[in-house]
N, C-alpha and C positions, 0 to 999 in steps of 0.2 A: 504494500500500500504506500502511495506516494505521499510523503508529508507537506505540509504547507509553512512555510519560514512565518516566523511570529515577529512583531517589533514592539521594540521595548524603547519607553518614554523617560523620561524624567523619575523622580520618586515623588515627586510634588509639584500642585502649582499655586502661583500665587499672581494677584494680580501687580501688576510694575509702574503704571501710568494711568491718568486717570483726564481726559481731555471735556471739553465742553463748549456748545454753540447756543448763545440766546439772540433771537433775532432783535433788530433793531427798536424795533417800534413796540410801545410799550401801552398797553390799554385800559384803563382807567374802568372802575367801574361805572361812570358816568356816562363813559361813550356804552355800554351795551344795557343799559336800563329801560330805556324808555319803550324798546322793541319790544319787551316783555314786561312792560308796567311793571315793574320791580323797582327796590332804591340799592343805594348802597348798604344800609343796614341791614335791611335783608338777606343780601350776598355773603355778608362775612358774616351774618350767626348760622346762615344754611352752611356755610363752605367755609370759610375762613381766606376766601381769597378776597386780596385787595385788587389787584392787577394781575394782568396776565401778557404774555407777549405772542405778538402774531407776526407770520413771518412777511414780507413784501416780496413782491412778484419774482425776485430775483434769487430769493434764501429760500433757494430750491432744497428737497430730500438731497441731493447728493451734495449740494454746497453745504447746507447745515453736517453732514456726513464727516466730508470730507476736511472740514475745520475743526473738528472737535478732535478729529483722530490724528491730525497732525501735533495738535497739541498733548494727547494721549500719545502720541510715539515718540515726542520731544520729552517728555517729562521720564519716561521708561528709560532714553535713554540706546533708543530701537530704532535701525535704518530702516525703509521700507521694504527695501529687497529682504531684510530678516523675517516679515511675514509670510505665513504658510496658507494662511485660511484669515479671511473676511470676513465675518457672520454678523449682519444687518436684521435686524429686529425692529418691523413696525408694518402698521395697516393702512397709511399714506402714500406709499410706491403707488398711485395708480395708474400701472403700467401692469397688467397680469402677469406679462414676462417682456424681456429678460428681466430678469433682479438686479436689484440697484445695486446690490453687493459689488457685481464685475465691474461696473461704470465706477463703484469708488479707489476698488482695488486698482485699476488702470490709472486712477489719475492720482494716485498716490505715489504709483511708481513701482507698485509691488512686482514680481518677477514672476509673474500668470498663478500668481496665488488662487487656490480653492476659494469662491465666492457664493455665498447662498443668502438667501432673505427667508426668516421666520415670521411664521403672523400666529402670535400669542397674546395680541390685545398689547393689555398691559403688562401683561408676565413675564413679556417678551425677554428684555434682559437679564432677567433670574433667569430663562432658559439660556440664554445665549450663554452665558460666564459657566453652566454645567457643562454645556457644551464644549467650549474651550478647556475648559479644566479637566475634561476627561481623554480629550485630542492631543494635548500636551503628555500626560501620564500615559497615554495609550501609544504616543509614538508618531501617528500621523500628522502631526504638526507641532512644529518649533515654538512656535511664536502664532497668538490666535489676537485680530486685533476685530472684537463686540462692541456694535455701535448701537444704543437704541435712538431713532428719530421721528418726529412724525411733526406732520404739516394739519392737525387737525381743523385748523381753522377752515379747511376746503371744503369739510365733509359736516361741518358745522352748522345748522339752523339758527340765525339768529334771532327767529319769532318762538321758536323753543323754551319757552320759560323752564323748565326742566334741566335743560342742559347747554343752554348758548354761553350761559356764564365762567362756566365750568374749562372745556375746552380748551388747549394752549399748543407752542408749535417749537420746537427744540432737539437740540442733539447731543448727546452725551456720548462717552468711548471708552473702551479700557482696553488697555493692553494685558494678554492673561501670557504670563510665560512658565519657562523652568524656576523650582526651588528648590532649596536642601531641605524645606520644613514646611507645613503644610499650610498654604496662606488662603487656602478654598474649600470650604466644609463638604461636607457629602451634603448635594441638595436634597428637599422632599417637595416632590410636586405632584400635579396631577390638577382634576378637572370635574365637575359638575354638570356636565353634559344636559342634565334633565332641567338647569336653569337657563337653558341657552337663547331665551328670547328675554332675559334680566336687561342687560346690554347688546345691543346690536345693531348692523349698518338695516334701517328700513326696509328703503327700497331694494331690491332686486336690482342689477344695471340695466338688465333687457327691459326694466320698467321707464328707462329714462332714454333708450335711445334713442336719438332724431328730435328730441325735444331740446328749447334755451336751456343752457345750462352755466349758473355765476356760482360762486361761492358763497354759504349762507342764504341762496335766494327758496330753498325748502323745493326746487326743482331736481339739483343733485343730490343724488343720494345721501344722506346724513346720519348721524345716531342719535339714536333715540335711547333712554335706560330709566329702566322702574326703580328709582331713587330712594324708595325707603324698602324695597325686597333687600337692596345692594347692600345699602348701610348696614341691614341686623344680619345680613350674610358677614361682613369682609368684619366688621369689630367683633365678630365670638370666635368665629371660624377659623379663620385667620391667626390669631393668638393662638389656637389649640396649633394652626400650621407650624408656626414661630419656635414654640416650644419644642417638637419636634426636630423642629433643626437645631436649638442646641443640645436637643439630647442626642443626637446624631451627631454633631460634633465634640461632642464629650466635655462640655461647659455650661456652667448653668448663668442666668439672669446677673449674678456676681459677679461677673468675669465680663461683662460685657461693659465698651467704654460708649459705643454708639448703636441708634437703633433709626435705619434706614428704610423706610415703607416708604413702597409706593405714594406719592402724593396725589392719594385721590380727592381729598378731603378732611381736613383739618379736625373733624369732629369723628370720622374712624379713628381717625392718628390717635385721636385723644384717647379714645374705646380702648382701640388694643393694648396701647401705654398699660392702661389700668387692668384691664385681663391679665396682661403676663404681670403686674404688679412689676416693672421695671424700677429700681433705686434711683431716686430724685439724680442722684450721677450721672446717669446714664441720659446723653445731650440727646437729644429727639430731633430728626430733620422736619423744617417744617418751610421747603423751601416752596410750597404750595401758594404761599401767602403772596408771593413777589410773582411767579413765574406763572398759576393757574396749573392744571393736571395735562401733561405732556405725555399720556400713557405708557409705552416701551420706553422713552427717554428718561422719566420721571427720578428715576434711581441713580442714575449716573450724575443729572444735573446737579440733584440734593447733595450726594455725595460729593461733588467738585465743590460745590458751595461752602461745606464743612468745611473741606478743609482749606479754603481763599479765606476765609472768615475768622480760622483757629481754633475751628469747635474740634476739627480732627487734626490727629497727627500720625504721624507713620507710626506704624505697629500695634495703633490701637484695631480691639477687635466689636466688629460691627455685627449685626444682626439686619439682611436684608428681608424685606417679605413684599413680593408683586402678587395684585392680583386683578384681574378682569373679565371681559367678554369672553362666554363660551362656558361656564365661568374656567376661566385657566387661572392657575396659583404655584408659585415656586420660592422656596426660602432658600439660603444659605446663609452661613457664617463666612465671614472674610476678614482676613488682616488688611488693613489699609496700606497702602504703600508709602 
């Protein structure tokens, strides 16, 4: 019987760099009130956002992409040709294929790096960094450079009282590589399948072909999400997720310097804080409040924030948790770089 050669990876990985894109133009709650008879008060006791950023016609997916990560490979410390695999994570590419993955890998300069696009909602980048982290241990790739972005202001309703407010448009990166010590927990994820119309894009596209179609005009497809099913899902649930991955990575609540969720909403963030009963220590991202919820990006931006800000520092150990549409959910522990 003929054998099959195996390859063998790193003993560890960790993440090296950590990059980030916020588009220019910065949106007040003032400008998206009136289209949905709301105030500002309203906004931030529903969500805790004050503003959010929306990208201009230019701060394309692959521009947002491709800025974040060059700053993610600057800070690693990582030439481009070092990368092996591209792994793009978001629901904004509207482009069914090809994947924006290859268009970013090319213009980064990569050396015909593996490129692929995930669509995990918001979970996207707690999958993408499992992914990477296991590419690297497993052999198949050096160097995995995970980008979450999305343009949701496209696919956005702005007469949506539900969810126009919500919304936002950005890019985060991380570079995952080889370590001598283990800087990437064992994820726990998975999926809810049976809540699958909680959050989701509307329409059908075959429902809008050949029709106007602007951004925000409730023509293009948008999202639509049952706002309080979500909430008493992602603040109990989610916590139980949480836990699970530090008992997976063999550390408890004590041991934790940061605690990175998704930034869907300010008033989860609060929920789960208090489920896992987190130590007043432990800095909470809550970069919601300035940026609005950037689904797949969400985690990477929080996290660049911490640590431009001071909240993080290298070697502190974080607690990530995404969760979204479909419903998809993925946790890990990380060392910060």
């Amino acid at each position: 019987m003929t054998s099959i050669a195996g390859s063998a990876g790193a003993p560890h990985a960790s993440i090296l760099g950590v990059g980030a894109y916020r588009p220019s133009r910065v949106i007040p709650n003032s400008e998206v009130v009136d289209a949905i008879e709301s105030s500002d008060e309203w906004i931030q006791q529903r969500s805790g956002i004050k503003q959010r950023r929306w990208a201009a016609p230019d701060e394309t997916v692959q521009l947002m992409s491709v800025a974040a990560s060059r700053e993610a490979l600057e800070r690693a410390g990582i030439q481009p040709e070092q990368v092996d695999c591209v792994i793009v994570a978001t629901v904004t590419h509207l482009l069914q294929t090809p994947a924006v993955a290859t268009a970013v890998a090319h213009e980064l300069g990569t050396q015909n790096a593996a490129a692929f696009d995930i669509s995990a909602a918001c979970a996207g980048f707690c999958h993408g960094v499992s992914l990477a982290a296991d590419m690297v241990k497993g052999g198949s790739a050096g160097h995995v450079l995970v980008i979450g972005v999305e343009r949701l202001s496209d696919i956005t309703d702005l007469y949506d009282r539900g969810t126009a407010f919500i919304f936002a448009d950005g890019a985060g990166a991380v570079v995952v590589g080889p370590s001598e010590t283990p800087g990437i927990g064992p994820v726990v994820w998975g999926s809810d399948g049976e809540q699958f119309d909680l959050i989701r894009q509307k329409e059908d596209w075959r429902d809008v072909v050949g029709t106007p179609t602007a951004p925000g005009s409730g023509v293009m497809p948008h999202l639509v999400m049952q706002g309080n099913p979500v909430f008493r899902w992602a603040s109990f649930a989610m916590a139980k997720v949480g836990q699970q991955a530090l008992d997976r990575a063999g550390i408890s609540v004590d041991d934790l310097d940061l605690f990175v969720p998704h930034q869907a909403n300010m008033r989860i963030i609060d929920a789960m804080a208090r489920s896992m009963k987190l130590p007043e220590r432990v800095k909470i991202a809550r970069d919601i409040a300035e940026q609005g919820n950037t689904s797949a990006a969400s985690i990477p931006l929080a996290l660049h924030r911490m640590m431009e800000e001071g909240d993080a520092r290298s070697g502190d150990v974080a607690l990530l948790i995404a969760f979204g549409a479909g419903l998809a959910y993925a946790a890990q522990v990380v060392t910060v770089p």
